[in-house]
Jmol script that loads the backbone (N, CA, C; Angstrom):
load data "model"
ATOM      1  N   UNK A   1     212.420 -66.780  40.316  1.00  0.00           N
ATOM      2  CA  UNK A   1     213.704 -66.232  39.965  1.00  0.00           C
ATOM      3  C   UNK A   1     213.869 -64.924  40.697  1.00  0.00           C
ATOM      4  N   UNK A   2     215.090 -64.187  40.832  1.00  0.00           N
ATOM      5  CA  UNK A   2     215.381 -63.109  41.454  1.00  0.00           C
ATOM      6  C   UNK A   2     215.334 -62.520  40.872  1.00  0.00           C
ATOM      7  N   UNK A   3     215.307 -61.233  41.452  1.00  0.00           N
ATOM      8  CA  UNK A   3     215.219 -59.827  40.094  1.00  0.00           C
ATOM      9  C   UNK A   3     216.701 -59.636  40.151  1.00  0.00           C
ATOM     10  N   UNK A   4     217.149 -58.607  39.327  1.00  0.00           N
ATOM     11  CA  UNK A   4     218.071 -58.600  38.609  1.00  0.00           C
ATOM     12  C   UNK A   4     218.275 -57.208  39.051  1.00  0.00           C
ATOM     13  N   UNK A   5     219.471 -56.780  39.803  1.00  0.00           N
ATOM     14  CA  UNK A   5     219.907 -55.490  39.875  1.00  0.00           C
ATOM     15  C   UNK A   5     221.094 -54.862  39.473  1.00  0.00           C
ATOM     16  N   UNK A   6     221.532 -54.251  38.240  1.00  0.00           N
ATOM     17  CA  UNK A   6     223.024 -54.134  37.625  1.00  0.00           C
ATOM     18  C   UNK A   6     224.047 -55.057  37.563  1.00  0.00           C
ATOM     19  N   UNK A   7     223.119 -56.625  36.840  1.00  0.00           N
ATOM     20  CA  UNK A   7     223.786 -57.848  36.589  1.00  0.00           C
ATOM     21  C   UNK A   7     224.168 -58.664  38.114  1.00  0.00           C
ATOM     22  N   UNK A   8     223.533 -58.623  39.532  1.00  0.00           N
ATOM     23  CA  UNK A   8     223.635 -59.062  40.410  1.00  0.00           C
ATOM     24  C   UNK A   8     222.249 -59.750  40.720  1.00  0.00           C
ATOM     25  N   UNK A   9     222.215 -61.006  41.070  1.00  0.00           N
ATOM     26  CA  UNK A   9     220.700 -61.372  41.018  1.00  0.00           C
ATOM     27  C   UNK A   9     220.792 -60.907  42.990  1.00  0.00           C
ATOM     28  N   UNK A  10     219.006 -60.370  43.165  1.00  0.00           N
ATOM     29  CA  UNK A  10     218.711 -60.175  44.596  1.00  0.00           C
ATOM     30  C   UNK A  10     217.870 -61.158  44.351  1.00  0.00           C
ATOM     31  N   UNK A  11     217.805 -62.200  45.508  1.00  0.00           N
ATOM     32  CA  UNK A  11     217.136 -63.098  45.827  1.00  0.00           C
ATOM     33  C   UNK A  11     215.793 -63.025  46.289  1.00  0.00           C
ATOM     34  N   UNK A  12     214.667 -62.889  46.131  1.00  0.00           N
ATOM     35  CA  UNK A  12     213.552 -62.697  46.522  1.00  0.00           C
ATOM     36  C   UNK A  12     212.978 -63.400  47.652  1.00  0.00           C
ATOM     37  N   UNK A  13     212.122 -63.072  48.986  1.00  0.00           N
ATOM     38  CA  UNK A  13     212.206 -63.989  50.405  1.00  0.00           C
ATOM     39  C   UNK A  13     211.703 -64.774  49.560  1.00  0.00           C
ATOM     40  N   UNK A  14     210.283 -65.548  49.122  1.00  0.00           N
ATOM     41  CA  UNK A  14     210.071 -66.840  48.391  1.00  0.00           C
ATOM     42  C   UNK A  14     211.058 -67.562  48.007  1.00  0.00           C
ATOM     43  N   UNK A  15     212.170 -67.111  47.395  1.00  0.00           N
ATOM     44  CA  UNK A  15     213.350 -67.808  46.761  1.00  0.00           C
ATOM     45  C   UNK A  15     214.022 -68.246  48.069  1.00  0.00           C
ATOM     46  N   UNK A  16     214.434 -67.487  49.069  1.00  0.00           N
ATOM     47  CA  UNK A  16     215.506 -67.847  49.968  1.00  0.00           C
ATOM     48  C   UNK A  16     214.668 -68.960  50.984  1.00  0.00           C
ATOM     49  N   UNK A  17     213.437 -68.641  51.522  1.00  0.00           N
ATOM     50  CA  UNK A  17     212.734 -69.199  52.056  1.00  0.00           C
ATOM     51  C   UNK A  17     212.389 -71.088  51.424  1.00  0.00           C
ATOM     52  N   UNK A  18     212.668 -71.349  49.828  1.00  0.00           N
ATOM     53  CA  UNK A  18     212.756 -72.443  48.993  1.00  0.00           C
ATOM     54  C   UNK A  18     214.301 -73.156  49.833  1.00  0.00           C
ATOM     55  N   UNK A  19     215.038 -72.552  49.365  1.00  0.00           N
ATOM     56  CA  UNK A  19     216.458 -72.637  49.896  1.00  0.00           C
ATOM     57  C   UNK A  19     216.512 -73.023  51.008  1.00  0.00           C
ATOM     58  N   UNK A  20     216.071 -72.885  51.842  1.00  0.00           N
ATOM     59  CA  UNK A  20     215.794 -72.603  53.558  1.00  0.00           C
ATOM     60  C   UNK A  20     215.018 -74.478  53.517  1.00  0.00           C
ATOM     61  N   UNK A  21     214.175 -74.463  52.758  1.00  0.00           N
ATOM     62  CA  UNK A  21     213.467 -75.461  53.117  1.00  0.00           C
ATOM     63  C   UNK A  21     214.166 -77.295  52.038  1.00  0.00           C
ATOM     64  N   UNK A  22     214.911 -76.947  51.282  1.00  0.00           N
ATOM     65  CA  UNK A  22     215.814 -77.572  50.136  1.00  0.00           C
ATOM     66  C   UNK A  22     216.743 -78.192  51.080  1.00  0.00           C
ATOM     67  N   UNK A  23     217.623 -77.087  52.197  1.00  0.00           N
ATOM     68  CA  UNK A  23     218.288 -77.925  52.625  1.00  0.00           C
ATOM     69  C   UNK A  23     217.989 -78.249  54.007  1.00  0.00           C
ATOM     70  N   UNK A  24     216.842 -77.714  54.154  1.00  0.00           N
ATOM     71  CA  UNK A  24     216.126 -78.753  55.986  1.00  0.00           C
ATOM     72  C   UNK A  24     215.941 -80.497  55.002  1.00  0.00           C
ATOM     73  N   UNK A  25     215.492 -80.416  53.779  1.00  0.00           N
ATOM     74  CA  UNK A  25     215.599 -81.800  53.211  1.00  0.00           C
ATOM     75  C   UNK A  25     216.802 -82.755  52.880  1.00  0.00           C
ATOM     76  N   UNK A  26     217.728 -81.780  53.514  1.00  0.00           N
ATOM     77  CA  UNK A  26     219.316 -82.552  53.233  1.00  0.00           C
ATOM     78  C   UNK A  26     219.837 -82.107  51.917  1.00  0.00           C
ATOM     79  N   UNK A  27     219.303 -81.283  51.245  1.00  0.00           N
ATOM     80  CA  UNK A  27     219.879 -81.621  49.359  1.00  0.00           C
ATOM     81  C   UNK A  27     220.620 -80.499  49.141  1.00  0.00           C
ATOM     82  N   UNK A  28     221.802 -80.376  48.399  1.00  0.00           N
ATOM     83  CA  UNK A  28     222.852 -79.836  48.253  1.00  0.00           C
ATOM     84  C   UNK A  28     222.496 -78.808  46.872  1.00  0.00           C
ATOM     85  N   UNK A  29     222.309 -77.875  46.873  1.00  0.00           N
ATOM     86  CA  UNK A  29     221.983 -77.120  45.525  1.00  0.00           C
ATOM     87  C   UNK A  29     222.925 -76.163  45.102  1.00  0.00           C
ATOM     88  N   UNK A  30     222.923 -75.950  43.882  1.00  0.00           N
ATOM     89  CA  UNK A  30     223.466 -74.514  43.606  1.00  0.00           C
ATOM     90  C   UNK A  30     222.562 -73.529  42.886  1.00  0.00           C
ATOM     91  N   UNK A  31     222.652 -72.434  43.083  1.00  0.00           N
ATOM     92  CA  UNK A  31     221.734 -71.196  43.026  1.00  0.00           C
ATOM     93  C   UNK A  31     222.189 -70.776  41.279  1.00  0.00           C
ATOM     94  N   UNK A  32     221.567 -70.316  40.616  1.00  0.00           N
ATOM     95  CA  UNK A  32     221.372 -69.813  39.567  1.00  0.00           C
ATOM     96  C   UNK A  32     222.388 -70.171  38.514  1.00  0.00           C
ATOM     97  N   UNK A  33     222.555 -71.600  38.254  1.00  0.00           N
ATOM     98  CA  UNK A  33     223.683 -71.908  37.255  1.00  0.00           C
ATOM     99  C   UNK A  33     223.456 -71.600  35.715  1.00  0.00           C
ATOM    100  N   UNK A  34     224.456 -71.140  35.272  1.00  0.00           N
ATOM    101  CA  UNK A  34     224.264 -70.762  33.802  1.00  0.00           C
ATOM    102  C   UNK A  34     223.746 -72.208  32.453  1.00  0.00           C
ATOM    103  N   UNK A  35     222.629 -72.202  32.413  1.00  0.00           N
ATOM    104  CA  UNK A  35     222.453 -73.193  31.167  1.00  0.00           C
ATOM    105  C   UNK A  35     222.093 -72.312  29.964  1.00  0.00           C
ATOM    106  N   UNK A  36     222.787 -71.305  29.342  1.00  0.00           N
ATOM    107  CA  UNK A  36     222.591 -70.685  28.140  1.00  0.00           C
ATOM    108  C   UNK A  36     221.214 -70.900  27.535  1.00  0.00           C
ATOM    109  N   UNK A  37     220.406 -70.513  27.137  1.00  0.00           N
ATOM    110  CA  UNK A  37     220.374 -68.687  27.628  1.00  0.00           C
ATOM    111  C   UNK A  37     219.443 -69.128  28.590  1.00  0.00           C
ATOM    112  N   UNK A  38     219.422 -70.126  29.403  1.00  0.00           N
ATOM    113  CA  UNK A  38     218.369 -69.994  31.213  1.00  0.00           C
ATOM    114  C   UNK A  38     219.520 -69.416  32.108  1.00  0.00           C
ATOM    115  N   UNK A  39     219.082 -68.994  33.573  1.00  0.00           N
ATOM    116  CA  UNK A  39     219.656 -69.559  34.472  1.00  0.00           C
ATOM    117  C   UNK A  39     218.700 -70.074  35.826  1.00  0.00           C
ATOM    118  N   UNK A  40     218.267 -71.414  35.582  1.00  0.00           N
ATOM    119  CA  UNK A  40     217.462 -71.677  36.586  1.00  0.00           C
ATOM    120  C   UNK A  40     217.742 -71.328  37.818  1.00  0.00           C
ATOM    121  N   UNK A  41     216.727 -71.163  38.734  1.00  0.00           N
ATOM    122  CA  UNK A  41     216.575 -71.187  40.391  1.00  0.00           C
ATOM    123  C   UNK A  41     217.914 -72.093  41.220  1.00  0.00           C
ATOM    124  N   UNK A  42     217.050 -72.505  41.040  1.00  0.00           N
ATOM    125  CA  UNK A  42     217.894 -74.014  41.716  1.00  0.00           C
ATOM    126  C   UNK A  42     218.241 -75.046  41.032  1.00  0.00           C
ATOM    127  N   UNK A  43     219.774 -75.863  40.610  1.00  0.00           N
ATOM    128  CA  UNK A  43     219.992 -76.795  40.468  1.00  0.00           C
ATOM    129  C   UNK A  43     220.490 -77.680  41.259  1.00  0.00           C
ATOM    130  N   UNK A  44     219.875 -78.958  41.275  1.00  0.00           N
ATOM    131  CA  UNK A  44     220.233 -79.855  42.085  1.00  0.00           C
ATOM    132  C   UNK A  44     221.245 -81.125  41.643  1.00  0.00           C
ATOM    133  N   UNK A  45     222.710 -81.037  42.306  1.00  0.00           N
ATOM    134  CA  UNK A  45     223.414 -81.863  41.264  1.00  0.00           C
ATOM    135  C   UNK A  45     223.200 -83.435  41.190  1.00  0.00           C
ATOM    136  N   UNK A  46     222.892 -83.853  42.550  1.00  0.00           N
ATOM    137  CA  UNK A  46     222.938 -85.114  42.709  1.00  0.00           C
ATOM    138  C   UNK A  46     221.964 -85.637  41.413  1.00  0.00           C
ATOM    139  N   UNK A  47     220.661 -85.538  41.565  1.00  0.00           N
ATOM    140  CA  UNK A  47     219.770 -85.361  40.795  1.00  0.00           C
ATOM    141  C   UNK A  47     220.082 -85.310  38.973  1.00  0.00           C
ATOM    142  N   UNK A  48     220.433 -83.997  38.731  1.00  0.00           N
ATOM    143  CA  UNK A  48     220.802 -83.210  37.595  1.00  0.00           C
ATOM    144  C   UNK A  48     219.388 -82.922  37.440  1.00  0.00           C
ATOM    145  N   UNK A  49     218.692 -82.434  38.250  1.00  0.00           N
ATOM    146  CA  UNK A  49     217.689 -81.380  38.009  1.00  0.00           C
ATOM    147  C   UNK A  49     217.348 -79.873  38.266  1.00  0.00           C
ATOM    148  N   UNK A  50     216.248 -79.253  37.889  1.00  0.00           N
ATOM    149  CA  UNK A  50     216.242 -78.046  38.487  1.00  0.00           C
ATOM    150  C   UNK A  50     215.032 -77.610  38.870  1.00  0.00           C
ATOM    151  N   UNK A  51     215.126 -76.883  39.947  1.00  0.00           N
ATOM    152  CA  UNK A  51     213.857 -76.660  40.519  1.00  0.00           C
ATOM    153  C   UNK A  51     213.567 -75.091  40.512  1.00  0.00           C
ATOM    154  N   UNK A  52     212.584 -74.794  39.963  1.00  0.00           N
ATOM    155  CA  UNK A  52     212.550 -73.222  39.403  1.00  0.00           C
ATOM    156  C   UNK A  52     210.774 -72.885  40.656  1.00  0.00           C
ATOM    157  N   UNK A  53     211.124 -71.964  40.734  1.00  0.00           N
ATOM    158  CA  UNK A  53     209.651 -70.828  41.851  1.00  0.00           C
ATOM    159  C   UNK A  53     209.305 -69.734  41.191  1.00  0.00           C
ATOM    160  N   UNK A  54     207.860 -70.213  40.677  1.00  0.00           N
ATOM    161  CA  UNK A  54     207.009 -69.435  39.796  1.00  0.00           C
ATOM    162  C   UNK A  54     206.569 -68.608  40.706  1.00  0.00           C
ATOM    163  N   UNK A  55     207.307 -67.595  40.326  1.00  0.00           N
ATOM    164  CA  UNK A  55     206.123 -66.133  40.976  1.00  0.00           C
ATOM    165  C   UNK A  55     205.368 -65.658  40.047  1.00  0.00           C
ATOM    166  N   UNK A  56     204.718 -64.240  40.258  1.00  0.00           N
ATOM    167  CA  UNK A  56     203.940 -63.586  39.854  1.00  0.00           C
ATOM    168  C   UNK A  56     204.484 -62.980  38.200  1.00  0.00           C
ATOM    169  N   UNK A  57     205.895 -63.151  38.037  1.00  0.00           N
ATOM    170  CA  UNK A  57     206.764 -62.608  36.617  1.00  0.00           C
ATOM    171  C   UNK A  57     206.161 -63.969  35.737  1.00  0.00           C
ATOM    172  N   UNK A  58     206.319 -65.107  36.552  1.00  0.00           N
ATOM    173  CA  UNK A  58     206.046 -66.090  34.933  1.00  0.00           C
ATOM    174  C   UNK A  58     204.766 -66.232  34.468  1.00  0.00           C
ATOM    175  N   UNK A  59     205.143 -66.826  33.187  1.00  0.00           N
ATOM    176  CA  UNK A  59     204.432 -67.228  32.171  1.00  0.00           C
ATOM    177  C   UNK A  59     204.402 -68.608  31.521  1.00  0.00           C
ATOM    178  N   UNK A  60     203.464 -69.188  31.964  1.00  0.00           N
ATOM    179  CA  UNK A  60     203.047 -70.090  31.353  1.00  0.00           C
ATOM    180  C   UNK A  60     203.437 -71.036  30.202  1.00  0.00           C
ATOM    181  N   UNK A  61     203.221 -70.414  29.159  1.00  0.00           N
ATOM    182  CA  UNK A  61     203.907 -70.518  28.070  1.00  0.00           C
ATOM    183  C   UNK A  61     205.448 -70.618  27.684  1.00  0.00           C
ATOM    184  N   UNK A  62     206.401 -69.170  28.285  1.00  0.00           N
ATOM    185  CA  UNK A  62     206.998 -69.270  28.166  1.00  0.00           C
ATOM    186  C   UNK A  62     207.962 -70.350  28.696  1.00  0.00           C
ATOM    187  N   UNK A  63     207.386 -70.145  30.269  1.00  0.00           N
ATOM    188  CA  UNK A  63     207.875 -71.804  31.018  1.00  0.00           C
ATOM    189  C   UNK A  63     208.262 -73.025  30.550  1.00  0.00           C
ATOM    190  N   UNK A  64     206.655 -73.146  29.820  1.00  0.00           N
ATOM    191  CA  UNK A  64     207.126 -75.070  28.999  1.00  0.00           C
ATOM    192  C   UNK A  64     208.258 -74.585  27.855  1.00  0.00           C
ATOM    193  N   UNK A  65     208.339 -73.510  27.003  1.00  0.00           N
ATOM    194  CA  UNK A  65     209.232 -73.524  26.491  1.00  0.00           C
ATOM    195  C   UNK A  65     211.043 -73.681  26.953  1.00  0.00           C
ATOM    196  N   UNK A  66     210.860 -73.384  28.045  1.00  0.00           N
ATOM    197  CA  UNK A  66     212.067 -73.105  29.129  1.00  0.00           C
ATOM    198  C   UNK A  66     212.801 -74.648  29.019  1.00  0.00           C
ATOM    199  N   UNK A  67     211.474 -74.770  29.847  1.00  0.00           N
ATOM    200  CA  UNK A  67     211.728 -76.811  30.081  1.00  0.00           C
ATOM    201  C   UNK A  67     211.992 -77.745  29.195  1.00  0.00           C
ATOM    202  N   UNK A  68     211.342 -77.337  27.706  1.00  0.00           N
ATOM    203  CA  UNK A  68     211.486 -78.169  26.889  1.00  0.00           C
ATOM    204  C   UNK A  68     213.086 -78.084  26.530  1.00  0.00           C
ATOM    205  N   UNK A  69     213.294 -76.652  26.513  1.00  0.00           N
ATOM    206  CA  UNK A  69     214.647 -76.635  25.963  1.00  0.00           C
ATOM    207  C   UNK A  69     215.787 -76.890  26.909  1.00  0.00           C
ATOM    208  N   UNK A  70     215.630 -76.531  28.221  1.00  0.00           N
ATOM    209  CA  UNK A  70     216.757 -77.207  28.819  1.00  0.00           C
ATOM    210  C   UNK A  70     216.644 -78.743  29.133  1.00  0.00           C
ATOM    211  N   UNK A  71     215.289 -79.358  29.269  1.00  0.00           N
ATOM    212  CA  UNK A  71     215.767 -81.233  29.112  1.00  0.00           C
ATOM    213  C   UNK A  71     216.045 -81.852  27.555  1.00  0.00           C
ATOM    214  N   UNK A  72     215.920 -80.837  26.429  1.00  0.00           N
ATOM    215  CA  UNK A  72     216.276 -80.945  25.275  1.00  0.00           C
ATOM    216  C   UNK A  72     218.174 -80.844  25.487  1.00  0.00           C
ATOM    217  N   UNK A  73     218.122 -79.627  25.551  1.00  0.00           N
ATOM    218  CA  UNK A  73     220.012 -79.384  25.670  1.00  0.00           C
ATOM    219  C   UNK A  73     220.245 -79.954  26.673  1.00  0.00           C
ATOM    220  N   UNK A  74     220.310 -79.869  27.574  1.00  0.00           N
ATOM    221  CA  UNK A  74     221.012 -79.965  29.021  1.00  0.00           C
ATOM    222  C   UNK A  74     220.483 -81.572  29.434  1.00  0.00           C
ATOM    223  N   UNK A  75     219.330 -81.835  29.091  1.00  0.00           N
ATOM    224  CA  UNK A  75     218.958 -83.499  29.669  1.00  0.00           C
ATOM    225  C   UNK A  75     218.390 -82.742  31.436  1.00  0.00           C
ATOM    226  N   UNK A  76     218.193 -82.222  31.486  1.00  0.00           N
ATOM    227  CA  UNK A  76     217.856 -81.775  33.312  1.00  0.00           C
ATOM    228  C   UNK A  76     216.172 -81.310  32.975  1.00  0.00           C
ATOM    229  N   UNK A  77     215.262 -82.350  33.761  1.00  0.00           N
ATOM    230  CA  UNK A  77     214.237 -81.959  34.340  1.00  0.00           C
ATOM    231  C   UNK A  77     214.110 -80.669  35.661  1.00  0.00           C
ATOM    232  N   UNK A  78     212.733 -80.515  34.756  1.00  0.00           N
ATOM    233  CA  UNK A  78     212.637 -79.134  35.896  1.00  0.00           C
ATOM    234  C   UNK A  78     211.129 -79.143  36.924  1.00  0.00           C
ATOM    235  N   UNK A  79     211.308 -78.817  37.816  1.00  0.00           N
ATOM    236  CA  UNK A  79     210.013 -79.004  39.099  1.00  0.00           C
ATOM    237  C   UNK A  79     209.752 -77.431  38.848  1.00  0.00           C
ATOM    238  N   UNK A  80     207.937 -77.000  39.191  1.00  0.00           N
ATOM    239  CA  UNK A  80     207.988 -76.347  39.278  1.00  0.00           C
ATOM    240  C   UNK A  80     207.245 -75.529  40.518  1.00  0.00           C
ATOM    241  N   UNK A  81     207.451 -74.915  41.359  1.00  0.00           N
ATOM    242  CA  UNK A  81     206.831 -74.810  42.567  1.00  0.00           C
ATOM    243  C   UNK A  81     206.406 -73.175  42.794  1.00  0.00           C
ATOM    244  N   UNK A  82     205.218 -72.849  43.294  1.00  0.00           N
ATOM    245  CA  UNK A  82     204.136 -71.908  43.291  1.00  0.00           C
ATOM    246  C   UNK A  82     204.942 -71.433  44.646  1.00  0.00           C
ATOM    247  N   UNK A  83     205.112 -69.748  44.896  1.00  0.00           N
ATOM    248  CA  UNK A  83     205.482 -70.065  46.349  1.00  0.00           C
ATOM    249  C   UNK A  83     204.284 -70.145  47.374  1.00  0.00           C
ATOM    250  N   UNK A  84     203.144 -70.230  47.204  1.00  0.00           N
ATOM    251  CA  UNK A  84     202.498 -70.491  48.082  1.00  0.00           C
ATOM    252  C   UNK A  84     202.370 -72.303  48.494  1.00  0.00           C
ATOM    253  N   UNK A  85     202.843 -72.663  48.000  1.00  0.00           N
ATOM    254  CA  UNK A  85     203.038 -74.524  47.760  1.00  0.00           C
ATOM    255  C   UNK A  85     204.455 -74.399  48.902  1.00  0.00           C
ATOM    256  N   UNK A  86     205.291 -73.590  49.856  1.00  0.00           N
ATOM    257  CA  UNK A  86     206.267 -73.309  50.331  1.00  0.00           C
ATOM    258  C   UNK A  86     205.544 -73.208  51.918  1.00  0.00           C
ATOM    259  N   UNK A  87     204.654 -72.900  51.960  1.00  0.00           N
ATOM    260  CA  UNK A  87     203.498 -73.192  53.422  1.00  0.00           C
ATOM    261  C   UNK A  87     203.320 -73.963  53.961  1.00  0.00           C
ATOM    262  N   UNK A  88     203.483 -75.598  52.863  1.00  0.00           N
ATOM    263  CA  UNK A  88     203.139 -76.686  53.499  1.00  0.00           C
ATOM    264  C   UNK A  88     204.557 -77.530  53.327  1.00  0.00           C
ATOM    265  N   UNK A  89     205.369 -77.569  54.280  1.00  0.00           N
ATOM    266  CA  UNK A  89     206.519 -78.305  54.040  1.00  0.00           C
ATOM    267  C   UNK A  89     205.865 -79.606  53.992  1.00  0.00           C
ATOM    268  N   UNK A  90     205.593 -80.671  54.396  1.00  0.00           N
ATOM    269  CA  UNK A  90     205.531 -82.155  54.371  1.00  0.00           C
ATOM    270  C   UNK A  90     204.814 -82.150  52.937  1.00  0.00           C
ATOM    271  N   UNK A  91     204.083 -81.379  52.368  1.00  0.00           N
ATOM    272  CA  UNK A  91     203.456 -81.630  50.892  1.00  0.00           C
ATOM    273  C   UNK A  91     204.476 -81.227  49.992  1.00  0.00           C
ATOM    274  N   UNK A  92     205.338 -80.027  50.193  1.00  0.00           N
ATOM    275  CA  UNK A  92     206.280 -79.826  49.203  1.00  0.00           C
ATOM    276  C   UNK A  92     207.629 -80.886  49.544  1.00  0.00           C
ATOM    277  N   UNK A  93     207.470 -81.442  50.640  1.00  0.00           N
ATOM    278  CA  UNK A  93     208.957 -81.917  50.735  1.00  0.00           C
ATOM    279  C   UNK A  93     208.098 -83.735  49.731  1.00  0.00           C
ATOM    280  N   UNK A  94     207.045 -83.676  49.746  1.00  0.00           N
ATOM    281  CA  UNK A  94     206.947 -85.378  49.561  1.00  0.00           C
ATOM    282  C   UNK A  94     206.527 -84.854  47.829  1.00  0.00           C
ATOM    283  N   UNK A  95     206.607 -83.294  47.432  1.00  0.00           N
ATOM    284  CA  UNK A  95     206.676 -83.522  46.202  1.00  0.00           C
ATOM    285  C   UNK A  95     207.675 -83.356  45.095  1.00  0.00           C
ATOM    286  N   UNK A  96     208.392 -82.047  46.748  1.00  0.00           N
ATOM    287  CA  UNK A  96     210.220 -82.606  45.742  1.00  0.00           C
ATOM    288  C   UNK A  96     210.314 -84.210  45.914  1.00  0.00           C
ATOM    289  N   UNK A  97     210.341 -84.900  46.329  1.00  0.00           N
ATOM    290  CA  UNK A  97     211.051 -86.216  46.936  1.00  0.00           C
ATOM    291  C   UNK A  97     210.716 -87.175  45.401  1.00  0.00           C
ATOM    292  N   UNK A  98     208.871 -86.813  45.537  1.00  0.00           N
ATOM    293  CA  UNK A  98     208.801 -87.625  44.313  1.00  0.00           C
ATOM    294  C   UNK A  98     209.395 -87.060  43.116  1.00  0.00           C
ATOM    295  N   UNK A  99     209.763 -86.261  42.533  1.00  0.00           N
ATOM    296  CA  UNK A  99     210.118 -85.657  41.627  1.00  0.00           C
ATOM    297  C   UNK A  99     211.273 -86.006  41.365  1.00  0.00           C
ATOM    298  N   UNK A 100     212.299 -86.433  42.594  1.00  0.00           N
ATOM    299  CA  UNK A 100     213.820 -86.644  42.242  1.00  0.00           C
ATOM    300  C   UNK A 100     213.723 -88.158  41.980  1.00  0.00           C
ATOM    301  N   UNK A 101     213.027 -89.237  42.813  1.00  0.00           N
ATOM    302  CA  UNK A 101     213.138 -90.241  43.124  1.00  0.00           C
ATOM    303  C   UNK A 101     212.750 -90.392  41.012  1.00  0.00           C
ATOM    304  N   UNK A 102     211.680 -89.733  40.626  1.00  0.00           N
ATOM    305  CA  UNK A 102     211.221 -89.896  38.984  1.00  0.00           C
ATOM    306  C   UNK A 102     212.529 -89.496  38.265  1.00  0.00           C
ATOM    307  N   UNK A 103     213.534 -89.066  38.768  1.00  0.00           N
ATOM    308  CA  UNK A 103     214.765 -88.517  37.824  1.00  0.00           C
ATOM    309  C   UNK A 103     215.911 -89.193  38.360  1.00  0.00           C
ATOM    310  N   UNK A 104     215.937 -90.332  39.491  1.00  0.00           N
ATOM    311  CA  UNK A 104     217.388 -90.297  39.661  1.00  0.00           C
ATOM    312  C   UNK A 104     218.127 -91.369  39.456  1.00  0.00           C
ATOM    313  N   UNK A 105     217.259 -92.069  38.754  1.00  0.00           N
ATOM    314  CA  UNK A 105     217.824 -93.789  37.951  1.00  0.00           C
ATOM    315  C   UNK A 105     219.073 -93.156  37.228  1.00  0.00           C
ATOM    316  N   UNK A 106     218.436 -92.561  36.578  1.00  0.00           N
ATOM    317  CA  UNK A 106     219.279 -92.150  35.170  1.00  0.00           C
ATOM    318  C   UNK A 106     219.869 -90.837  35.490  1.00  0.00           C
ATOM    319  N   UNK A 107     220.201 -90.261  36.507  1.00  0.00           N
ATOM    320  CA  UNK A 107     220.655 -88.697  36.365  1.00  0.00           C
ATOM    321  C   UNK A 107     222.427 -88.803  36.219  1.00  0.00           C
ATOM    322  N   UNK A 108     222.834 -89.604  36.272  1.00  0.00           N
ATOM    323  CA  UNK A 108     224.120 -89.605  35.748  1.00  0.00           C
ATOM    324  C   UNK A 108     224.510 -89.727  34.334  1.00  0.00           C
ATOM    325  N   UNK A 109     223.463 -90.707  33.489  1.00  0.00           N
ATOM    326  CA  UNK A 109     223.546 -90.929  32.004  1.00  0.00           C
ATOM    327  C   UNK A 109     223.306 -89.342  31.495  1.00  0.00           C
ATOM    328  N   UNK A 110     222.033 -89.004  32.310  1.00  0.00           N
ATOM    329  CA  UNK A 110     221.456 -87.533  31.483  1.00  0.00           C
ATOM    330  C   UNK A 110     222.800 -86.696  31.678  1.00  0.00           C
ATOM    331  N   UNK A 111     223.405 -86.558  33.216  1.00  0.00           N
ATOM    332  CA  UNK A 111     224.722 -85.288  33.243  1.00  0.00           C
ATOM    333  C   UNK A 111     225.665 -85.648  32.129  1.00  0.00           C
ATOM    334  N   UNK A 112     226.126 -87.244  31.768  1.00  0.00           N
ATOM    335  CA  UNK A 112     227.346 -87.562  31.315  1.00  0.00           C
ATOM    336  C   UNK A 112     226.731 -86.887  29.941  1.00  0.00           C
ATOM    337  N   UNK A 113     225.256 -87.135  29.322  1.00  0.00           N
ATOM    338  CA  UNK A 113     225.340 -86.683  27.641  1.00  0.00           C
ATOM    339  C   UNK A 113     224.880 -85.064  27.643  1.00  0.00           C
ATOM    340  N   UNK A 114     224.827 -84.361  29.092  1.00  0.00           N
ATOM    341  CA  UNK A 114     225.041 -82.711  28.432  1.00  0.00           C
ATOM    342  C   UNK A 114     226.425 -82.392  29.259  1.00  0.00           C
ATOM    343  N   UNK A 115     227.369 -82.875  29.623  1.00  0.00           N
ATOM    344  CA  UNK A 115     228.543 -82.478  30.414  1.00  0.00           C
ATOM    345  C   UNK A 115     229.073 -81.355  29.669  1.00  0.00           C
ATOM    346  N   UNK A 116     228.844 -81.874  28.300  1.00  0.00           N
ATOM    347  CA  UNK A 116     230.250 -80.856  27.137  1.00  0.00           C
ATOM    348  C   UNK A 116     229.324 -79.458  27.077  1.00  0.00           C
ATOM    349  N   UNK A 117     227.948 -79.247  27.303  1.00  0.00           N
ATOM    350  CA  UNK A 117     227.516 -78.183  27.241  1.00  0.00           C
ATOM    351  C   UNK A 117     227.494 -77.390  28.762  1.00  0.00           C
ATOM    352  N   UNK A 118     227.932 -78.321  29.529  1.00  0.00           N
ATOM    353  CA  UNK A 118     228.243 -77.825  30.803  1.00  0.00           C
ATOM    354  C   UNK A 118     229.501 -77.583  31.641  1.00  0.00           C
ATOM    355  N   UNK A 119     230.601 -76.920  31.260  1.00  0.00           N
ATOM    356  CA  UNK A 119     231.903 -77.763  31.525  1.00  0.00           C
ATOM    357  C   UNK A 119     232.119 -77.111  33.265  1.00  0.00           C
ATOM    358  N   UNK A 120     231.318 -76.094  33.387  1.00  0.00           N
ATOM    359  CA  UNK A 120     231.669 -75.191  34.912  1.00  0.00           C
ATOM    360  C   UNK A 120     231.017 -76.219  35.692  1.00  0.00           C
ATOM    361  N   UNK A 121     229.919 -77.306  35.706  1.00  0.00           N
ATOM    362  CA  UNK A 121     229.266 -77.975  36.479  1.00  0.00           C
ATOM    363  C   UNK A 121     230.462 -78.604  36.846  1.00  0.00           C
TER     364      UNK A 121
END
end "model"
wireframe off; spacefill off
backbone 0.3
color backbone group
């Protein structure tokens, strides 16, 4: 996640450098969408997932709590990627790949039953 400077997120290079490599994979994202009270990294719409970059701020704990609650509310799985896992594109690109390919049967059922908690998506 970015740090936070007088309610403006600054993007951190790890973060932009994710970004950088998201769409050498073709995939269309949007940057820090509001899912009350998250705002993940990256959401990916096609998908309806999100892909969050654990730096050195997270926690563990708090994380799975994160996840539980936004595929609880929201129905959106979340990836989670180390930025040193950002070094090896062909390993991170074949582990986003698997990650979406595990979410994208159903990623329209999951958007259609959190839409009403999402109406800006």
């Amino acid at each position: 996640m970015g740090l936070v400077e007088e309610g403006t997120t600054v993007v951190s290079d790890a973060h932009a450098r994710l970004l950088v490599l998201l769409a050498r994979m073709g995939l269309e994202v949007l940057e820090e969408v509001e899912m009350p009270p998250y705002r993940p990294d990256v959401y990916v719409p096609d998908y309806h997932a999100v892909i969050e970059l654990d730096g050195p701020q997270h926690s563990a704990r708090a994380d799975l709590k994160r996840d539980e609650v936004l595929l609880r509310q929201y129905r959106v799985p979340t990836l989670r990627i180390k930025p040193d896992e950002l070094d090896d594109y062909e390993r991170l690109r074949a582990t986003v790949v698997t990650f979406l390919d595990l979410w994208a049967d159903d990623a329209g059922a999951r958007y259609a039953r959190a839409a009403m908690r999402l109406p800006w998506l």
